[in-house]
C-alpha atoms as one frame of an Amber mdcrd trajectory, in Angstrom:
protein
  23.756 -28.124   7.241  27.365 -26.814   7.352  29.234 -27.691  11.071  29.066
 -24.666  12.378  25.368 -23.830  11.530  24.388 -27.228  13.150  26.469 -26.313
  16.336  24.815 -22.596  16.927  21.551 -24.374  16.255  22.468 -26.748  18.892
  24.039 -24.320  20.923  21.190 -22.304  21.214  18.724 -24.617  21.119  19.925
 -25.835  24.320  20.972 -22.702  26.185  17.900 -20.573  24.883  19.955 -17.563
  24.502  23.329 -17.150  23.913  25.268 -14.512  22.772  27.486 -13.568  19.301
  30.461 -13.552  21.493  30.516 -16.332  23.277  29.699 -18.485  20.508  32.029
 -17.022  18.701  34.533 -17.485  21.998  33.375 -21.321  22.014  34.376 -21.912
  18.152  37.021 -20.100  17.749  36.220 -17.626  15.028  35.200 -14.110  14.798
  32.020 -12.594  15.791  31.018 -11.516  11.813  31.439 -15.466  11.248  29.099
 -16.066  13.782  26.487 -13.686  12.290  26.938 -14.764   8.919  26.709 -18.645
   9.617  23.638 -17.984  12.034  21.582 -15.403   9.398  19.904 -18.430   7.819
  19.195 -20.240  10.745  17.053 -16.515  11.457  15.685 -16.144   8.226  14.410
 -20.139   8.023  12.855 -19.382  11.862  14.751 -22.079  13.834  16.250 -19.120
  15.642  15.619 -15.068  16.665  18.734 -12.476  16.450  18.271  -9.631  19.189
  20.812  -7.055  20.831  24.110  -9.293  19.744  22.543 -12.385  20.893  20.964
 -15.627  18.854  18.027 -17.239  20.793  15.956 -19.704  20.575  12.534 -20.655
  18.664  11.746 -23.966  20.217   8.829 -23.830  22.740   9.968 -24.615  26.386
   8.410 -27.954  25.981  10.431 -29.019  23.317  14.266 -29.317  25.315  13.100
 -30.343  28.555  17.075 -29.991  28.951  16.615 -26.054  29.366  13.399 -26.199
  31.026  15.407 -28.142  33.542  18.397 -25.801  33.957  16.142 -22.801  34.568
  14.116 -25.202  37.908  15.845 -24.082  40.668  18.738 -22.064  39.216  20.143
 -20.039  41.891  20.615 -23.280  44.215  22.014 -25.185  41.568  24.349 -22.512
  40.819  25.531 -22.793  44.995  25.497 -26.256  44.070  27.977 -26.279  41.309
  30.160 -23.334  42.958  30.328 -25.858  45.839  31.730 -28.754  43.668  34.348
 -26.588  41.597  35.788 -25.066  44.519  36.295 -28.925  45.373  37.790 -30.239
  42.416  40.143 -27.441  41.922  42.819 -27.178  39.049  44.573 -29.973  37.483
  42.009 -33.013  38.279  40.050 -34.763  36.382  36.583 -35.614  36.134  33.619
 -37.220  34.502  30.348 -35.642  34.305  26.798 -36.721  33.524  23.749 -35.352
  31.968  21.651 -34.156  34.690  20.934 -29.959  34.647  23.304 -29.710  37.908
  25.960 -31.592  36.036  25.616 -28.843  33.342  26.194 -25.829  36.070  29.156
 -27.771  37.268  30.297 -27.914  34.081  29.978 -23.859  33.871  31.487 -22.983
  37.484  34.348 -25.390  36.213  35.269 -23.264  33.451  37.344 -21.045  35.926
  39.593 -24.257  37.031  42.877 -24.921  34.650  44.028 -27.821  33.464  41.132
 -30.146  33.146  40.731 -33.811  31.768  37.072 -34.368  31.373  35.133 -37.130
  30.255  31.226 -36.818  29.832  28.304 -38.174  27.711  26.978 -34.581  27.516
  27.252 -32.578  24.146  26.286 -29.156  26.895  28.982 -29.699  29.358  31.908
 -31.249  26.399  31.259 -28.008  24.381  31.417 -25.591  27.837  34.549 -26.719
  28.738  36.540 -27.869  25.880  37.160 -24.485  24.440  38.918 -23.605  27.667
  42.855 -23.624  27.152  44.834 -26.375  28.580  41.621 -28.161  29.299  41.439
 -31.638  27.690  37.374 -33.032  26.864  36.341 -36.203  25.701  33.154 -36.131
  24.498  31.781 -40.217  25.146  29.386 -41.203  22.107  28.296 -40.316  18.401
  24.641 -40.295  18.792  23.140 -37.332  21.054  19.575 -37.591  21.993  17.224
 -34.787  20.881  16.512 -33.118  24.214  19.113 -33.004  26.040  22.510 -33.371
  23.721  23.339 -36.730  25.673  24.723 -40.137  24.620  24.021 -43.160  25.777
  25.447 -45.773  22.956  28.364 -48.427  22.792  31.234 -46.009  21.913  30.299
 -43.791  25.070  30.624 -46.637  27.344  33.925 -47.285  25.394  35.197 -43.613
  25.751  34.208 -44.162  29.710  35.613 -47.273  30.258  39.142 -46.191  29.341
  39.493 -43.100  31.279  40.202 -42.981  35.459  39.688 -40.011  36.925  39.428
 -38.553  40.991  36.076 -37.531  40.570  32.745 -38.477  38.788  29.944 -35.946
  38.908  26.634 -37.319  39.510  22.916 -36.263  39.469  19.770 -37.947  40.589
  15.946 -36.955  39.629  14.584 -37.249  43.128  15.936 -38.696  46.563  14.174
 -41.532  48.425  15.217 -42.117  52.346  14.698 -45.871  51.473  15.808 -46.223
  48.065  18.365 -43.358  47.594  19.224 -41.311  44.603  16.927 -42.187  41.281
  16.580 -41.607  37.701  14.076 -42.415  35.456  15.870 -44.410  33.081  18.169
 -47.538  32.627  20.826 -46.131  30.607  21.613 -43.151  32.901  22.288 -45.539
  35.862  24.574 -47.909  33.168  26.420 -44.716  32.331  26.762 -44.130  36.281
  27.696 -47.393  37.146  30.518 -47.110  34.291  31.640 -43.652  35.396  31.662
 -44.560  38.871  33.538 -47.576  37.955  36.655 -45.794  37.332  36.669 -42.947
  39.869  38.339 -42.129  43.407  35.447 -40.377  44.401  31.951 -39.584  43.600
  30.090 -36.288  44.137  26.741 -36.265  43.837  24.897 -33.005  43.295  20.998
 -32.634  44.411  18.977 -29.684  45.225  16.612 -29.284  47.972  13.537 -29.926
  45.810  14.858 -33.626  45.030  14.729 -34.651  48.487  11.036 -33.769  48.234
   8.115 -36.436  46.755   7.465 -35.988  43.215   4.064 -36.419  41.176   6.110
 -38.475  38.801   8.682 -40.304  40.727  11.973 -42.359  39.208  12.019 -45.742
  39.384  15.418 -46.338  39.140  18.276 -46.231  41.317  21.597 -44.645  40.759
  24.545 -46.514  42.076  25.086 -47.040  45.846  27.728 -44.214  46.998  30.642
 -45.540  48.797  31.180 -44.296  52.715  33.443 -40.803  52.062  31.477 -40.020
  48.932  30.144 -36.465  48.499  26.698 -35.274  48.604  26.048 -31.900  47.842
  23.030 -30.183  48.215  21.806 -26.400  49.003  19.759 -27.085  52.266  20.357
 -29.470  54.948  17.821 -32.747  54.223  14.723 -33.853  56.288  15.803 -36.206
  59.211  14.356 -39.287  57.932  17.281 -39.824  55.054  20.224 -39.326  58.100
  20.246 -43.371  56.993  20.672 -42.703  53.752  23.517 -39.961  54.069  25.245
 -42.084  57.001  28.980 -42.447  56.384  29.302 -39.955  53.099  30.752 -36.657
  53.226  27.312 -34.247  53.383  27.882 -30.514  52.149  25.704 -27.843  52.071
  26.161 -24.828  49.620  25.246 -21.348  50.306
């Protein structure tokens, strides 16, 4: 598969549907490229061409990635608006892998003069086609559903860089045990971002401060007092403990 077929593929696979011109705006050729790299992707069935855009085949349980970016959109979206107009132009930044991170990662494509660091293939490839921005994508081998590395040389790429803030997600909040994921590797890859920044921002909808049917076992790194949380509706009462001392921000 040529580079650019395997990166629509991708591309779509993890937006759903995206259209001939951005893709052709995020690689850097022309539109007709675009539709003649993409035609046998649409004539082998991975993908479906309609009105100027490429979309995808997969069924919405295959990339739980997408099925997670659609939960909640429009408070995610204040979320992300929230944490861009904080980080401004000229900063840098890592990101993680969570479905927040990725909207960051698209509200932060109107800021100039970007370092980023991140162990997501979504948010490397939404920002480093902006000019003046500088990306470094952390790892070689991207996981199947969500684009996102987890291996030695993205700990390496992480370990090097310092940045003023690290972006940071969590899969549900506990007033007890704070912010948690469901596996190891995403709180190593916290821990090592965190590691190396001024500040850490960590973005959570409303719905994670709620109990899940399948709730994380795992806890993300302890935030340090003056650390953001930001979230699209003010929290129950019981986790005022939990957000004691950190910088609470509500997005509307």
């Amino acid at each position: 598969m040529s580079k650019y077929k395997a990166r629509i593929l991708q591309a779509v696979d993890m937006r759903g549907t995206v259209s001939v011109i951005e893709l052709s705006r995020m690689f850097g050729v022309s539109d007709q490229t675009i539709r003649r790299v993409a035609q046998p992707l649409v004539e082998s069935g991975d993908i479906s061409k309609v009105h100027g855009a490429l979309v995808s085949n997969r069924m919405p349980t295959d990339p739980p990635f997408l099925d997670r970016m659609n939960l909640n959109r429009d408070a995610k979206v204040a979320i992300a608006r929230a944490a861009a107009a904080l980080i401004g132009d000229n900063t840098s930044v890592a990101i993680d892998t969570g479905s927040t991170s990725g909207f960051v990662a698209q509200a932060l494509r109107a800021c100039k003069g970007l370092t980023v660091v991140t162990n997501s293939a979504f948010v490397a490839s939404t920002l480093a086609i902006i000019p003046g921005n500088k990306v470094s994508m952390a790892g070689t081998q991207l996981r199947d559903h969500d684009g996102a590395a987890f291996d030695r040389s993205a700990f390496e790429v992480i370990e090097r860089m310092r940045v003023d803030y690290v972006i940071l997600s969590a899969s549900m909040v506990d007033p007890e045990a704070g912010f948690l994921v469901h596996e190891q590797c995403e709180v190593d890859i916290a821990h090592a971002m965190m590691k190396n920044a001024k500040r850490a921002i960590m973005a959570v909808d409303h719905s994670k401060f709620e109990p899940q049917e399948r709730r994380p076992a795992l806890r993300q790194p302890e935030l340090k007092p003056g650390d953001i949380v930001i979230t699209d509706k003010a929290p129950p009462p019981d986790f005022a403990g939990l957000l004691d001392g950190l910088d609470l921000r509500t997005a509307r």
